[in-house]
N, C-alpha and C positions, 0 to 999 in steps of 0.2 A: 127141498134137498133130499136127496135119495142117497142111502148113506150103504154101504154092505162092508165086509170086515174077515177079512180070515188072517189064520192064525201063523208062525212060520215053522218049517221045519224044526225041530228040537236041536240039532247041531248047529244052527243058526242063529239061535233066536240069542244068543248073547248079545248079538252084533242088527238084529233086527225084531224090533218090536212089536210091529202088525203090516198087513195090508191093506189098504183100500181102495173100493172101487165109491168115487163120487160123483151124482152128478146134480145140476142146477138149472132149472128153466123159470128164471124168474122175469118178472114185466118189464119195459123199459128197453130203450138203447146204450145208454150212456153206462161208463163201466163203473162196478160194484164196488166199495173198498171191500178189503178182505185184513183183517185186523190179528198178526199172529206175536203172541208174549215172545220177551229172548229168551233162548232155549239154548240147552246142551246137545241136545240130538238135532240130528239133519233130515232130510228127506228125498230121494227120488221121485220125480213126478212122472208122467206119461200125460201128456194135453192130445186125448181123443177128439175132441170138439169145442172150442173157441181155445181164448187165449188169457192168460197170467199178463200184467203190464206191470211196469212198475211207474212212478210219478217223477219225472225229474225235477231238480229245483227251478228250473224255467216255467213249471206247469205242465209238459209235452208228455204223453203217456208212449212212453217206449216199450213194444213187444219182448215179452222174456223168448225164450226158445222154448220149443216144444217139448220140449224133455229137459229135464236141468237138475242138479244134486245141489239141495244147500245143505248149507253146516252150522256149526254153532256160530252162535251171535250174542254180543253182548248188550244192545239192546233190544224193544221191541221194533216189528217191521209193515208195514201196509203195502201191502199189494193188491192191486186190481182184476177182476174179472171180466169178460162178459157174462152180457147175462145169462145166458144159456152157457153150459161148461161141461162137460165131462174129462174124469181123466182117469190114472189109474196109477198108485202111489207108493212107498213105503216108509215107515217110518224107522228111521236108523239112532241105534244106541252110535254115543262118540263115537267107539272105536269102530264102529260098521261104516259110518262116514266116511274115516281114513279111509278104510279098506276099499270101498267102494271109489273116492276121488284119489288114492293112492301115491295123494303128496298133502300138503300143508295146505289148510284154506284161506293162508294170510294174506293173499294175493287178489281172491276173490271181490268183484266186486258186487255188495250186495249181499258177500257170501253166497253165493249160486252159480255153478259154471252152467256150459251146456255139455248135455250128455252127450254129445254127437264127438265133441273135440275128448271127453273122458276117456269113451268106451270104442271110439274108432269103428271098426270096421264090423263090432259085434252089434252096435248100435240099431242100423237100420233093420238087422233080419228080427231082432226084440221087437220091432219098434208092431211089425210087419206082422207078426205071430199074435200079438194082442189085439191088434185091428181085425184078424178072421176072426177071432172070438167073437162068440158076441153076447154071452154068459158070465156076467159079474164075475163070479166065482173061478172061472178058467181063466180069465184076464189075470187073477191076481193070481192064481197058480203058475201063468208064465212066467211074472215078474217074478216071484220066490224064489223060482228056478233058476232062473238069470243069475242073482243076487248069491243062491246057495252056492253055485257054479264059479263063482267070479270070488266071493269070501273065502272059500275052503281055498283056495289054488296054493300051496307051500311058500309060493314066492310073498306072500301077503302073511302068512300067519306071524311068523318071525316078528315082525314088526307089530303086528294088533296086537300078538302078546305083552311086549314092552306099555304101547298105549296102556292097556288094561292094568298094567303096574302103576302108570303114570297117572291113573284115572282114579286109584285108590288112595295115589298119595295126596292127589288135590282135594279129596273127599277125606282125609286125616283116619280113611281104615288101616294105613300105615305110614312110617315117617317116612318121607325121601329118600334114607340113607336104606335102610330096612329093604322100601319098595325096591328103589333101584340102581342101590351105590352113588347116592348125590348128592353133594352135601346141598341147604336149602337154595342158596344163590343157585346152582349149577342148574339144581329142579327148574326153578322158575325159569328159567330161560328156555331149556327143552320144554318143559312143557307146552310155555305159550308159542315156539316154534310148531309144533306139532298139532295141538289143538287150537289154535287160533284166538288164544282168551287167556290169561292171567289164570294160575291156580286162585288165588283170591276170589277173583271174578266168575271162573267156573263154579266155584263152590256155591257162590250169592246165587247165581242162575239155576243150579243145579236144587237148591232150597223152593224157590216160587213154585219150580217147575211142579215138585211133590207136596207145595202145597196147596196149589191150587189142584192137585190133582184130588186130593182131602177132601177139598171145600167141594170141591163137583159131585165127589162121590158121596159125602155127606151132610151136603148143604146146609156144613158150619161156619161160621164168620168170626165165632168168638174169640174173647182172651185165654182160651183155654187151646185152642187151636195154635193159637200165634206162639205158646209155650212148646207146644208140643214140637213146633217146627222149629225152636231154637229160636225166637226171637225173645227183646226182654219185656214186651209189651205189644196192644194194636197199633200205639202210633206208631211203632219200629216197623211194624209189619207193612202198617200202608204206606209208608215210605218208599219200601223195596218195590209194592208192588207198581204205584204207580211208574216207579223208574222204568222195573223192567217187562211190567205187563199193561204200561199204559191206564190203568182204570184205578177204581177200587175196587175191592174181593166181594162185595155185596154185587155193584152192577156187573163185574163179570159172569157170577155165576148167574145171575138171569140173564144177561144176554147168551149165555152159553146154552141154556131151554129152549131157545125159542130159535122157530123155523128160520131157515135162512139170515140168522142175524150174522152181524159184520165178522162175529168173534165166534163164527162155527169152528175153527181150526181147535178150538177147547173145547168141545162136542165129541169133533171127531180122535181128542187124544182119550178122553175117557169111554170110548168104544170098545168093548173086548167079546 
């Protein structure tokens, strides 16, 4: 796994996290799992060289699209690779999500559209500009650019600003009524219209996300950790995690070490 990483413009970066450029030549035919926790944030992919699948309940591995945005999800998700892959990516705070898929992702299925029906007609000259690259680093400067271009636009702020009210009040930095004149019924209901997830539920995801981001950075597992993140104990902690990050916090964070392993997508979150 060949990992590279840049940073986003400062007037952006509320709304987008990092870039990356990835890529994979590993052995084999048959396609890879790819193992990602439920999350708050979404992402923008760019599929340079092979292809994302997903596994239908029949068994049948169905092609994602070449490009595609997902969003938050409540719980974890497997998707497939080949094994050879390159692509080029970004990772979006909630509200860059919206901005970026510019309606509700409750529709989605998979949570992932394609970027082609998103972005329409800007689509393919993106698509086209990152393929003459051919420098990690300028690939991911186009998509920034994309991204800067398509966030700032007026017709988009109006509403990310509301999001980011909404984002505060599901995170208890402020009450409903405070954040956004609502009382809590009303919350709940725009919210999970808007974010695609329960304030409740956002909050539970929005916890693993930062705590496993802990554990990776400081390769702690303990009951001193699971305090710090608001839980009332380990067993509470492993419970959430296995729900929504499929494992436990000891073998994710070593699978998250090691080359190529199924559960790179937590590799590549603690990349800075």
């Amino acid at each position: 796994m060949k990992l590279h990483v840049a940073r986003p413009h400062p007037d952006v970066s509320a709304w987008v996290s990092m870039a990356v450029h990835l890529s994979f030549d590993s052995p084999g035919t048959q396609p890879v799992p790819c193992h990602f926790p439920a999350l708050v944030e979404g992402g923008l992919v760019v599929v340079l060289e092979g292809r994302f699948f997903v596994k239908e309940p029949s068994g049948v591995f169905a092609s994602l699209p070449a490009g595609f945005v997902g969003s938050a999800r409540a719980l974890p998700l497997t998707l497939y690779r080949t094994p050879r892959l390159c692509y080029a990516g970004l990772r979006l705070q909630p509200t860059g999500t919206l901005g970026m898929l510019q309606s509700s992702p409750l529709s989605l299925p998979h949570r992932l559209a394609d970027a082609a029906d998103v972005f329409g007609r800007a689509w393919p000259g993106l698509v086209e500009r990152i393929r003459a690259e051919t420098v990690p680093e300028r690939r991911l400067a186009a998509l920034l650019t994309f991204a800067r271009e398509h966030l700032r636009q007026e017709v988009h702020l109006q509403r990310l600003r509301r999001a980011a009210l909404l984002q505060q009040a599901a995170l208890r930095a402020a009450t409903p009524a405070d954040a956004v004149g609502l009382s809590v019924r009303q919350f709940e209901r725009v919210f999970a219209g808007t974010f695609g997830l329960t304030p409740k539920r956002f909050q539970r995801v929005a916890r693993v996300e930062g705590l496993l981001r802990d554990a990776l950075a400081t390769a702690k597992t303990d009951a001193a950790l699971a305090l710090r993140h608001g839980y009332y104990d380990q067993s509470h902690m492993a419970r959430d995690l296995r729900m929504l990050a499929g494992a436990s916090l000891s073998t994710l964070v070593e699978a998250a070490r090691r080359q190529d392993s199924e559960n790179w997508a937590l590799a590549v979150g603690m990349a800075r």
